[in-house]
TORKOL-4160 file (C-alpha; in steps of 0.2 Angstrom, whole numbers, padded with zeros to 4 digits, m for minus):
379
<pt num="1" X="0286" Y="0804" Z="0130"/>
<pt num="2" X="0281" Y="0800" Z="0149"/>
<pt num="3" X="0292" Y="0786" Z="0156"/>
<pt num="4" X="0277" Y="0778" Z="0165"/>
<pt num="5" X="0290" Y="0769" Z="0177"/>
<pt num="6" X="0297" Y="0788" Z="0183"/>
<pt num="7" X="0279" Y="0793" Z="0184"/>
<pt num="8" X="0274" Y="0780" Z="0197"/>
<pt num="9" X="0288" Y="0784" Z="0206"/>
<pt num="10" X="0286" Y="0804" Z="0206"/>
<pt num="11" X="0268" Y="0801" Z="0211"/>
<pt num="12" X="0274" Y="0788" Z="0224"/>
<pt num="13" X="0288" Y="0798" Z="0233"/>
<pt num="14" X="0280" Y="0818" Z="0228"/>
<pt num="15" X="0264" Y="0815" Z="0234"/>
<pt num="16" X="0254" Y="0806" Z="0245"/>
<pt num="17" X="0236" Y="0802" Z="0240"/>
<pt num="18" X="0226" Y="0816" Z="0233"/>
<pt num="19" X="0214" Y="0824" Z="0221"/>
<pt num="20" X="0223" Y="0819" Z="0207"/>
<pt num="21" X="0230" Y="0802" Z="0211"/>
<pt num="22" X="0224" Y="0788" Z="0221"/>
<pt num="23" X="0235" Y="0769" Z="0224"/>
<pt num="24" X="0228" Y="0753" Z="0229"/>
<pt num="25" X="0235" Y="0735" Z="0233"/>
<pt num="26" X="0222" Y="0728" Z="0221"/>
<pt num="27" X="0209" Y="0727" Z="0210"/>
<pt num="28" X="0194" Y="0716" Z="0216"/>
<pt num="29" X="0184" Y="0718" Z="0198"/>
<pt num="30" X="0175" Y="0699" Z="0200"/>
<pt num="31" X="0164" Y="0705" Z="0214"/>
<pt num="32" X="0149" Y="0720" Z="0216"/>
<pt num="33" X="0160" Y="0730" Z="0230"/>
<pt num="34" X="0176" Y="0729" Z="0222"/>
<pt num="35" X="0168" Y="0734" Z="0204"/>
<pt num="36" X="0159" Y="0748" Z="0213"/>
<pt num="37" X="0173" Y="0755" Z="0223"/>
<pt num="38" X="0183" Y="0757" Z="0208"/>
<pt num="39" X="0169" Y="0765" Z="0196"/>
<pt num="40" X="0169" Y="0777" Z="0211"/>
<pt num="41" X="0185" Y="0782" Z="0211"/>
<pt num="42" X="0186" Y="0783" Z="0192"/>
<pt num="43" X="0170" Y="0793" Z="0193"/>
<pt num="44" X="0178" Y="0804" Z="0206"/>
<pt num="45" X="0194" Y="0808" Z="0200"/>
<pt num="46" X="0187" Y="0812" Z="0181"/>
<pt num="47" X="0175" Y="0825" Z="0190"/>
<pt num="48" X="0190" Y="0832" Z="0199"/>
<pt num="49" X="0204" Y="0834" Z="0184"/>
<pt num="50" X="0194" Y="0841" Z="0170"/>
<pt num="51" X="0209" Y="0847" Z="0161"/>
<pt num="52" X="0222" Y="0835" Z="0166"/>
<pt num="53" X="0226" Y="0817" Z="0169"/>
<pt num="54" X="0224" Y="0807" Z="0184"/>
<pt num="55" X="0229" Y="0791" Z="0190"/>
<pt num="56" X="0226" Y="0776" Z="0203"/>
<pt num="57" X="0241" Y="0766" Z="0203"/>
<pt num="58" X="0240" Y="0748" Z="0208"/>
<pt num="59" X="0251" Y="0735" Z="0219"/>
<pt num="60" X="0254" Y="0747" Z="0233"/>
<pt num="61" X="0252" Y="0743" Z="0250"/>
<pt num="62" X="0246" Y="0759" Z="0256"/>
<pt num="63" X="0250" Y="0761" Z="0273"/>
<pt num="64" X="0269" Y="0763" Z="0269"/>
<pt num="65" X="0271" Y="0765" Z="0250"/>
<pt num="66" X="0278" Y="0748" Z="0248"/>
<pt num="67" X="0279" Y="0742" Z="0230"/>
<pt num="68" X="0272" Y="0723" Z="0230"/>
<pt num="69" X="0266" Y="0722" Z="0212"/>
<pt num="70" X="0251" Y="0713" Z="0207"/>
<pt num="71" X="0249" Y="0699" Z="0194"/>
<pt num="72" X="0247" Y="0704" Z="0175"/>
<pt num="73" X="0231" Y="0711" Z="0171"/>
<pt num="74" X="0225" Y="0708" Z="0156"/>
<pt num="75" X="0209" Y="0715" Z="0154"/>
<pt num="76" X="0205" Y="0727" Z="0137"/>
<pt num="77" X="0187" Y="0728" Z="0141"/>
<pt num="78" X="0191" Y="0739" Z="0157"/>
<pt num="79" X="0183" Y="0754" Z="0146"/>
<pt num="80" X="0169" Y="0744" Z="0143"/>
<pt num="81" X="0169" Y="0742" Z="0163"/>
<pt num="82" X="0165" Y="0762" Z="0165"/>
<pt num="83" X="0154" Y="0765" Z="0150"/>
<pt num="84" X="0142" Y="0754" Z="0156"/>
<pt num="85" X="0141" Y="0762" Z="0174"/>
<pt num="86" X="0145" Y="0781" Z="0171"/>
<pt num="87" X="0135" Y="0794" Z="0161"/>
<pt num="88" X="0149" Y="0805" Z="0152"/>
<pt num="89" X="0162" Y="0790" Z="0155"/>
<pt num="90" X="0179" Y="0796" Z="0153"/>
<pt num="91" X="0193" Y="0787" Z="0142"/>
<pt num="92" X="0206" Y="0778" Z="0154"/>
<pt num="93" X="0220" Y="0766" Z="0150"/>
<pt num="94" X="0226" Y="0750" Z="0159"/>
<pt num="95" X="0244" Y="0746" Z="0156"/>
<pt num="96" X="0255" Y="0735" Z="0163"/>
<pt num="97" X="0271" Y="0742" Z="0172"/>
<pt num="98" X="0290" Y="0734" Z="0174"/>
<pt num="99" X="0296" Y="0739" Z="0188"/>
<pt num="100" X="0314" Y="0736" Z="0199"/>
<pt num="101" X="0314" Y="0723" Z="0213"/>
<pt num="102" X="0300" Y="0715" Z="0206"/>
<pt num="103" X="0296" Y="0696" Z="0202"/>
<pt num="104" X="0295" Y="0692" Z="0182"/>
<pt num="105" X="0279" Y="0691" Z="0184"/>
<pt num="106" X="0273" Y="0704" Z="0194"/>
<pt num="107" X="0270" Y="0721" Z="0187"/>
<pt num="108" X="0263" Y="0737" Z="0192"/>
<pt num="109" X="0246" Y="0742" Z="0187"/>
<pt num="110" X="0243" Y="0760" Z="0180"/>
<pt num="111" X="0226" Y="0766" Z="0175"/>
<pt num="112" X="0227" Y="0783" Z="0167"/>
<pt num="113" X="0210" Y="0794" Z="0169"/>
<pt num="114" X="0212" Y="0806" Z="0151"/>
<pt num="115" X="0204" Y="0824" Z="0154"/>
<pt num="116" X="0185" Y="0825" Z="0153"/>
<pt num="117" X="0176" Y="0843" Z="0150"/>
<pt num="118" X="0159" Y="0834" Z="0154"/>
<pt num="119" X="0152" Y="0829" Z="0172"/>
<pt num="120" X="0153" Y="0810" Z="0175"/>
<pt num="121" X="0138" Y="0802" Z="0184"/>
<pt num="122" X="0133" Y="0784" Z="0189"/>
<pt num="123" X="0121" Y="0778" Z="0176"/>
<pt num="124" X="0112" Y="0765" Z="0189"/>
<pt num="125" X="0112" Y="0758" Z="0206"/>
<pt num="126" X="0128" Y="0749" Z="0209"/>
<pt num="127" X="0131" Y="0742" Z="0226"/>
<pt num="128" X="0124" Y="0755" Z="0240"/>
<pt num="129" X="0130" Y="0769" Z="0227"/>
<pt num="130" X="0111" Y="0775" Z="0220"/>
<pt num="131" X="0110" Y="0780" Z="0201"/>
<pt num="132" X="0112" Y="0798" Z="0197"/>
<pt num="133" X="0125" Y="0798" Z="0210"/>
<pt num="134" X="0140" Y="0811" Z="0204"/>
<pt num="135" X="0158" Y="0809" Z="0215"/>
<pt num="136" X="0173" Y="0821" Z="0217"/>
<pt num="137" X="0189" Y="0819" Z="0225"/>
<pt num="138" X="0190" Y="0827" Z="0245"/>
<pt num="139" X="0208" Y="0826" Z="0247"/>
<pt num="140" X="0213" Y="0805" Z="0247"/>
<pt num="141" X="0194" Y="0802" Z="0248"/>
<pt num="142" X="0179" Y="0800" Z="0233"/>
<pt num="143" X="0165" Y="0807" Z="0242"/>
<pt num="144" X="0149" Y="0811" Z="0236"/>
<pt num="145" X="0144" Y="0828" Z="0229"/>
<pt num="146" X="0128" Y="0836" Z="0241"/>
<pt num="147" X="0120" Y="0850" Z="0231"/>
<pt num="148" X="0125" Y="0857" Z="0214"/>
<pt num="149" X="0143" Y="0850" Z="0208"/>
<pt num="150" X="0157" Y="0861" Z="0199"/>
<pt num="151" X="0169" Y="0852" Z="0191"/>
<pt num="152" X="0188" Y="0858" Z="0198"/>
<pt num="153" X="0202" Y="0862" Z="0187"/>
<pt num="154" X="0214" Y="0865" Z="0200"/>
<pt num="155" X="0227" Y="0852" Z="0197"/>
<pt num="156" X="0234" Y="0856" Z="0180"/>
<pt num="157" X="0249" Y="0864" Z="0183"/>
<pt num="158" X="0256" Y="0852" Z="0196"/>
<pt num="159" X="0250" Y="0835" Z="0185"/>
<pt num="160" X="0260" Y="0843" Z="0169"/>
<pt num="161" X="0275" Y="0845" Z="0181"/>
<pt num="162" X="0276" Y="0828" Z="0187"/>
<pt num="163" X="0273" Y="0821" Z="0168"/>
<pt num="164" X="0287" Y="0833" Z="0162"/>
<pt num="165" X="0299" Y="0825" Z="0173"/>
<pt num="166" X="0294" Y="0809" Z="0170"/>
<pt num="167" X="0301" Y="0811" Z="0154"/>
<pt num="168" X="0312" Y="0800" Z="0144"/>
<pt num="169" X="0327" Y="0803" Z="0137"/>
<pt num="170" X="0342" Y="0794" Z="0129"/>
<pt num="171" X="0350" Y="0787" Z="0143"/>
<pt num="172" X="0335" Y="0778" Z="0153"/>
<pt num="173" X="0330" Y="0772" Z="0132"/>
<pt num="174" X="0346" Y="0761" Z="0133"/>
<pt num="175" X="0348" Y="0758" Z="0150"/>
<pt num="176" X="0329" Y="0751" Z="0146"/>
<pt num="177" X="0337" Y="0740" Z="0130"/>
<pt num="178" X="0351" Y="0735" Z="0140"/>
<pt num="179" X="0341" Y="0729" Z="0155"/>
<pt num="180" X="0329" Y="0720" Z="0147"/>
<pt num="181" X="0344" Y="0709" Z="0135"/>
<pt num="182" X="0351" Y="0707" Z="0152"/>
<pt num="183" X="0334" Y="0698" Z="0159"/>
<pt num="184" X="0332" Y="0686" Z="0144"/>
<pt num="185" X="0341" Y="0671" Z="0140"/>
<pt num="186" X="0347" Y="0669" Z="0123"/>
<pt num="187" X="0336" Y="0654" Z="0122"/>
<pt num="188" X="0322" Y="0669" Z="0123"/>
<pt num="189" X="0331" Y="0676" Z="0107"/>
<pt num="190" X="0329" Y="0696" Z="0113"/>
<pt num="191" X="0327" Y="0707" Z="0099"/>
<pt num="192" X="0324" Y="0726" Z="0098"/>
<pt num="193" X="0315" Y="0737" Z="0084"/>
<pt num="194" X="0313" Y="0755" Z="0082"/>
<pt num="195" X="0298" Y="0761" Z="0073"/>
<pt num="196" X="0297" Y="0778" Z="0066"/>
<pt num="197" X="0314" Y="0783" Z="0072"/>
<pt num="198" X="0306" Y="0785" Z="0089"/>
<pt num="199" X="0297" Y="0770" Z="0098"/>
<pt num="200" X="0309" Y="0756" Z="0105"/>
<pt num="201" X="0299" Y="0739" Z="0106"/>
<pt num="202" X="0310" Y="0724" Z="0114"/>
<pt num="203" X="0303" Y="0705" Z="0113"/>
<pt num="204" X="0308" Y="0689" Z="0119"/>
<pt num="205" X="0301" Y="0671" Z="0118"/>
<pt num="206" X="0303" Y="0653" Z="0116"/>
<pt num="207" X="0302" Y="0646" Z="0098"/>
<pt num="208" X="0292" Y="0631" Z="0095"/>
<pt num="209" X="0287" Y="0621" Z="0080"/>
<pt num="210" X="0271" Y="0615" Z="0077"/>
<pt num="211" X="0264" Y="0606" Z="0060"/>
<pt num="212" X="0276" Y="0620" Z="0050"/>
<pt num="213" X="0267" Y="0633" Z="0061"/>
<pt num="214" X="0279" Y="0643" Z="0071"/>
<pt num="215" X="0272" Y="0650" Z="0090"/>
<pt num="216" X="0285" Y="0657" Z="0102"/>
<pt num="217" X="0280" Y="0656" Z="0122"/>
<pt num="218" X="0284" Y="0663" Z="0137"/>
<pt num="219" X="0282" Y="0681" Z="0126"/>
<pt num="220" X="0288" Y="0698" Z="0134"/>
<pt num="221" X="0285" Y="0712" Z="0127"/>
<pt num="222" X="0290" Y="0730" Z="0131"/>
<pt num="223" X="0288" Y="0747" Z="0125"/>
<pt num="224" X="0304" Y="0753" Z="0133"/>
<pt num="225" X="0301" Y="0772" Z="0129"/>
<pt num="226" X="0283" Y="0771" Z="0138"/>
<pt num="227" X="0287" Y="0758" Z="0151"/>
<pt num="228" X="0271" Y="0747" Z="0145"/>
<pt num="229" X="0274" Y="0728" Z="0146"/>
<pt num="230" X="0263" Y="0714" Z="0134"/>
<pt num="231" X="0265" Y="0695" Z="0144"/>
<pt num="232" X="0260" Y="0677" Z="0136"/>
<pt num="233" X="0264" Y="0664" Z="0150"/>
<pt num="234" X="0275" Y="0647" Z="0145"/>
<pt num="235" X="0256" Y="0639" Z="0140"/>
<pt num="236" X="0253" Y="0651" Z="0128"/>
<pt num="237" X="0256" Y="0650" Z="0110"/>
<pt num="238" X="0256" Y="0666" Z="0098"/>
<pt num="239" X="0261" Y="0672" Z="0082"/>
<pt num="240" X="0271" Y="0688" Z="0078"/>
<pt num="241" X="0271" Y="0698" Z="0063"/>
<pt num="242" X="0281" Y="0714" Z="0060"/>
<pt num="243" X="0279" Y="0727" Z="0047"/>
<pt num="244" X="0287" Y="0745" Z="0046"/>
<pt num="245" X="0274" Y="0754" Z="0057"/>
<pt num="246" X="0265" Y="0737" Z="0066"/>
<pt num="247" X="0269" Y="0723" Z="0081"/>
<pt num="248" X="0255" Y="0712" Z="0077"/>
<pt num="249" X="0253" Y="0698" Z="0090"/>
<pt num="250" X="0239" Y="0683" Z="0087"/>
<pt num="251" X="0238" Y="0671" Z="0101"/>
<pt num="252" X="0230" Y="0657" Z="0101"/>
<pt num="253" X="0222" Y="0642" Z="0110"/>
<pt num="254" X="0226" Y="0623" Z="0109"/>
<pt num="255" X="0208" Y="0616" Z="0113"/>
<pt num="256" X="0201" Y="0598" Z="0111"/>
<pt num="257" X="0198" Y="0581" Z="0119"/>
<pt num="258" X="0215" Y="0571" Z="0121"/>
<pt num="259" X="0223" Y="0567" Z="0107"/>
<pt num="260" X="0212" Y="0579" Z="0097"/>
<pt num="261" X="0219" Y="0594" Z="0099"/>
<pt num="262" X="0221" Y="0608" Z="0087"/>
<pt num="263" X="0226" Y="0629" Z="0087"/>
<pt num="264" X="0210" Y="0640" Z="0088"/>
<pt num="265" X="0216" Y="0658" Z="0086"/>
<pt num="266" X="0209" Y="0667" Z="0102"/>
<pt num="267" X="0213" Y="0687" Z="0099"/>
<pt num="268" X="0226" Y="0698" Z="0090"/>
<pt num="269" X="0235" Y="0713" Z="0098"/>
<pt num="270" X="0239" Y="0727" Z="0086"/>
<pt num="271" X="0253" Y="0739" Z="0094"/>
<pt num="272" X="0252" Y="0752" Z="0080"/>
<pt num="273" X="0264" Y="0768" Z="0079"/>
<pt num="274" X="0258" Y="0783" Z="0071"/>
<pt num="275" X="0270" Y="0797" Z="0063"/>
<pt num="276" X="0262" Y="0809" Z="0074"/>
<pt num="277" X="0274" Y="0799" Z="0090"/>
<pt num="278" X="0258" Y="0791" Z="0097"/>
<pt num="279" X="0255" Y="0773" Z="0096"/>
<pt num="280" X="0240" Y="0764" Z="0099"/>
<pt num="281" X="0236" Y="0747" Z="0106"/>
<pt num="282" X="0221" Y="0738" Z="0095"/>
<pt num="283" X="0214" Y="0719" Z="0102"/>
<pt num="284" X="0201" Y="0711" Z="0090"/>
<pt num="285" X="0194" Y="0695" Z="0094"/>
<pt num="286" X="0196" Y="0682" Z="0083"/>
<pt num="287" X="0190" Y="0666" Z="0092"/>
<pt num="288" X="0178" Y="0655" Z="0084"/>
<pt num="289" X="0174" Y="0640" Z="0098"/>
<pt num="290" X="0173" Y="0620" Z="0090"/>
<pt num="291" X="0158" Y="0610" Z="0093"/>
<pt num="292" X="0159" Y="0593" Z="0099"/>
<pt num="293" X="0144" Y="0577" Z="0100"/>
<pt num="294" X="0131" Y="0582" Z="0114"/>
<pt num="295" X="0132" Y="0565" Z="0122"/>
<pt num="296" X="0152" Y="0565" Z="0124"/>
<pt num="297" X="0151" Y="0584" Z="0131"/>
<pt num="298" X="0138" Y="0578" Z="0141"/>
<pt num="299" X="0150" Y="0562" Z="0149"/>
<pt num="300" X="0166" Y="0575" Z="0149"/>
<pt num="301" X="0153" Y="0589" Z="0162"/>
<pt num="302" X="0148" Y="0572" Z="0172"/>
<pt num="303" X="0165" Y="0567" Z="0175"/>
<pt num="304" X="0171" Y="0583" Z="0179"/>
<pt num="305" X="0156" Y="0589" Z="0191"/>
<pt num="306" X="0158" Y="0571" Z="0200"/>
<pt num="307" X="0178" Y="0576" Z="0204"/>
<pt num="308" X="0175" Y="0593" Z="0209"/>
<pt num="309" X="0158" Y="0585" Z="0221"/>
<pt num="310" X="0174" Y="0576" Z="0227"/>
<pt num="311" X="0185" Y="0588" Z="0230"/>
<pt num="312" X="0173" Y="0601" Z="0238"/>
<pt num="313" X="0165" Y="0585" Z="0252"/>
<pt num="314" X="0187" Y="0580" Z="0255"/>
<pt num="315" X="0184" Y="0562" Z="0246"/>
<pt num="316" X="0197" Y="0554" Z="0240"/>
<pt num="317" X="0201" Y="0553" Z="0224"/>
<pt num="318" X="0205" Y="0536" Z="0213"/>
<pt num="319" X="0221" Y="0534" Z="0203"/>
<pt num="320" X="0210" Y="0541" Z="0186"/>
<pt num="321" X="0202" Y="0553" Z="0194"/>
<pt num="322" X="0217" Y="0562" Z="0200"/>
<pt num="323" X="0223" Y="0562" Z="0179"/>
<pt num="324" X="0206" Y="0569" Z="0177"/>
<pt num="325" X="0209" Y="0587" Z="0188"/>
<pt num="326" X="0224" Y="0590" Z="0176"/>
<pt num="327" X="0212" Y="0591" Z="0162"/>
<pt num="328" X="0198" Y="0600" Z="0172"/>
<pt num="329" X="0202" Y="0619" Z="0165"/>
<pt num="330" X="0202" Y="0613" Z="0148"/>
<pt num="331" X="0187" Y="0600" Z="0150"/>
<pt num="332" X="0176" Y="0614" Z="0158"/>
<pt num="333" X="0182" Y="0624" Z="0146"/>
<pt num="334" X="0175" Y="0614" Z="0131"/>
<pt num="335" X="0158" Y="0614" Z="0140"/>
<pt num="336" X="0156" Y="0631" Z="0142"/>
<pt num="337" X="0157" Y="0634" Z="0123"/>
<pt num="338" X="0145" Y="0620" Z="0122"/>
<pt num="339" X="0132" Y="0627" Z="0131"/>
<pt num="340" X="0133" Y="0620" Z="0148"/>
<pt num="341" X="0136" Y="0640" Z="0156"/>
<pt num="342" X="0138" Y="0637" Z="0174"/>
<pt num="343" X="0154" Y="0628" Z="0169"/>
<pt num="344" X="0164" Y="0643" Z="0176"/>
<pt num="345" X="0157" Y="0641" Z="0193"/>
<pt num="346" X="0160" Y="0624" Z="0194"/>
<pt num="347" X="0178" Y="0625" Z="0189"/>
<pt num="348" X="0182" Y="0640" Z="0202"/>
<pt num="349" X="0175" Y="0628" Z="0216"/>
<pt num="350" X="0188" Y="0618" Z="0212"/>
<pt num="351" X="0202" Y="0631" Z="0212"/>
<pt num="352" X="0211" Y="0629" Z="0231"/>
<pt num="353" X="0214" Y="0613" Z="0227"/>
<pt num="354" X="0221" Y="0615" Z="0211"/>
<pt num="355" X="0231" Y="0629" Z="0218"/>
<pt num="356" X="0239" Y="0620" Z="0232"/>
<pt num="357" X="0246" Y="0605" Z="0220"/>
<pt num="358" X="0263" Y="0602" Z="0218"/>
<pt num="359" X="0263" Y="0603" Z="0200"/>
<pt num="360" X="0257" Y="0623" Z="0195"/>
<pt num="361" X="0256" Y="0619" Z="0177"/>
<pt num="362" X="0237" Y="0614" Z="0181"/>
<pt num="363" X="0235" Y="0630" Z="0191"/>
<pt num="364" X="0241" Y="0639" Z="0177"/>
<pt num="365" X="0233" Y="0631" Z="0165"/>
<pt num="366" X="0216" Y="0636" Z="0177"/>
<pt num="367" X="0220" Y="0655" Z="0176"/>
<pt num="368" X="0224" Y="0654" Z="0159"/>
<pt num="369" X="0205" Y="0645" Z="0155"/>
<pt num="370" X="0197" Y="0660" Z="0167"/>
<pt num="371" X="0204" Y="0674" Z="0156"/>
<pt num="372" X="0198" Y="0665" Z="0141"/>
<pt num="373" X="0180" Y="0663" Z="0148"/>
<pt num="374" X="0181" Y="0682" Z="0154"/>
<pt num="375" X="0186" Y="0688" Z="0134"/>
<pt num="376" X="0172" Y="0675" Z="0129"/>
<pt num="377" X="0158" Y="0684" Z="0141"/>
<pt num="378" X="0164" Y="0700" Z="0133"/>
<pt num="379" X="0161" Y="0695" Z="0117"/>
C-alpha cells in the first residue's frame, strides 16, 4: 500500500513540477477561472500518463516548496466536477492528507489522476478555453495540443518507482498508531481497528448525549496505512457504526427556528475494505430538508436581508440585531430549502464580518452552512 504522506514528500523533494505531477497553493473551484485552470490540468496531465498515475498536490507555496496546507476539503462530487467538462474524463481521487508541522486543521490535498487509455478533451467552452480543446503536459505547463495529439506513455517507470518507495511498512503503521494516540486527549477516547488483517483505521471524538441518541464531535478519522484523513468539526454531530469489513459514519444536522430544533441526517460515509486489500470510500446522501409556514420563513428572510443591508452599508447594529447574525448561517439556511435560492448570496455578503468576530463559533457555523448548501446544489 502507498503511504500517501511519503508520496507527497518523494514528489516534493525528487522532482520538481513535471509531466506527471503538478502542486498548487490552492484550489479556487467557486469561480469560472479557478474551475477551468484545474479541469486543464486534470485534462493535461490524463492525456500525458496514459498508463500511470499522476498528481497535483495542494497547499504548496510553489516558489520554494514550502508545506502551508489548506483547509479540509470536503468535496465528493469533484468527479462530478470533470465529467461534466471533459469528453473521456478520467477517474481521480481527492483525499485529505495529515502531514508533520501542520495545524489540526490543516491538511494537504492530494488529487490522484488514475491511468486513462482514451484521449480526454473539453466537452464545452469553459472560460477562454473553447470546446474540443485537447491539453498535454510541456514540462510544468498544460498547454494546448496544435495539430493531431498522441497520447505520451513515457512516465511509467519513474511514477511506479516513486509509488514503490512510498510504501508502507510495519514501522511507519505504528509510528502512525502511536502518533495519532499521542495527538488525542482521552476525552477524544482514541481507538484503533484492523479490518481484514490489513487496514489500520484510528478515530477519535467527543461523546455527547442527545434524547438517548448518542453523536460524538470533533471526529478524526484516519486511514493510517494510506495516509487519508475524515474531519467532523466541534458543530458537527455524527453517528458511528462498525462491522467486520465497514466504518459507517452518518452525520447529521441540527436545523430549526429556536427552540425547535431537531437532528436531520445529512449524508452517510461508507469506508468499506474489500478482501482483495483495496478499500473504498462510498457517500450517499441522505438529507430530507423540513418545511416551515410561508409567512414565518418569509419574516426570518426579512429580518436577515435587513442585517446583512446593514452590515454591507457599515450601520450600526441594535442590541437584537447583533443576536440575530449569530443565527444568520442557520436562518439563511432554512430559506434556502424553502425556496428563497438567492439565500446563499446573501449570506456570503455578510461573511467578512462574520469572519472578523471575536467569537468564531458563528464563522464556523457559516462555513459549515456553505458546505451543506454546496452538497444540497449537487443533489
Amino acid at each position: 500500500m502507498i503511504n500517501k504522506r511519503l508520496l507527497i514528500k518523494n514528489l516534493l523533494s525528487h522532482n520538481d513540477e513535471n509531466s506527471f505531477y503538478d502542486k498548487k497553493e490552492k484550489l479556487s473551484l467557486s469561480n469560472k477561472e479557478g474551475k477551468a485552470k484545474f479541469i486543464k490540468h486534470v485534462c493535461a496531465l490524463s492525456n500525458s500518463n496514459p498508463e500511470n498515475n499522476s498528481y497535483i498536490v495542494i497547499g504548496i507555496r510553489d516558489e520554494n516548496n514550502q508545506v502551508i496546507g489548506v483547509d479540509f476539503f470536503d468535496d465528493s462530487k469533484i468527479q462530478n466536477l470533470v465529467n461534466a467538462y471533459l469528453i473521456n474524463p478520467p477517474k481521480i481521487q481527492y483525499e485529505n492528507i495529515p502531514f508533520p508541522g501542520l495545524p489540526r486543521y490543516k491538511v494537504i490535498g492530494l488529487v490522484t489522476i488514475l491511468p486513462n487509455k482514451e484521449s480526454s478533451y473539453l466537452s464545452k467552452n469553459t472560460w477562454k478555453y473553447p470546446k474540443k480543446t485537447v491539453f498535454f503536459r510541456r514540462g510544468s505547463n498544460s498547454l494546448p495540443v496544435e495539430g493531431d495529439f498522441i497520447l505520451g506513455n513515457s512516465n511509467k517507470n519513474i511514477v511506479e518507482a516513486i509509488e514503490k518507495n512510498a510504501s508502507n511498512n510495519i514501522q511507519l503503521t505504528l509510528d502512525g498508531v502511536f502518533d495519532f494516540f499521542n495527538r488525542h486527549k482521552n476525552e477524544y477516547n482514541p481507538k484503533y481497528k484492523v479490518f481484514k488483517e490489513q487496514f489500520v483505521l484510528c478515530w477519535a471524538g467527543k461523546k455527547s448525549t442527545t434524547k438517548d441518541s448518542v453523536f460524538f464531535s470533533r471526529v478524526d478519522i484516519e486511514l493510517i496505512n494510506e495516509q487519508v484523513q475524515l474531519f467532523y468539526s466541534a458543530l458537527d454531530e455524527v453517528k458511528i457504526k462498525i462491522n467486520d469489513h465497514s466504518f459507517i459514519i452518518i452525520e447529521y444536522i441540527l436545523l430549526g427556528l429556536e427552540k425547535d430544533e431537531a437532528h436531520y441526517p445529512l449524508e452517510k460515509t461508507i469506508i468499506h475494505f474489500n478482501n482483495n486489500g483495496k478499500l473504498e470510500i462510498i457517500k450517499e446522501f441522505l438529507f430530507e430538508p423540513p418545511n416551515y409556514d410561508t409567512t414565518i420563513i418569509n419574516h426570518i428572510y426579512e429580518i436577515s436581508n435587513n442585517v446583512v443591508y446593514k452590515i454591507e452599508n457599515s450601520i450600526p447594529l441594535s442590541v437584537t440585531e447583533h443576536e440575530d447574525v449569530y443565527r444568520l448561517p442557520n436562518n439563511y439556511l432554512i430559506c434556502y430549502l424553502n425556496g428563497f435560492l438567492d439565500a446563499k448570496e446573501q449570506l456570503e455578503k455578510a461573511k467578512n464580518y462574520i469572519k472578523n468576530l471575536e467569537d468564531k463559533t458563528t464563522y464556523i457555523k457559516y462555513k459549515d452552512v456553505i458546505r451543506v448548501l454546496r452538497k444540497v446544489k449537487y443533489h
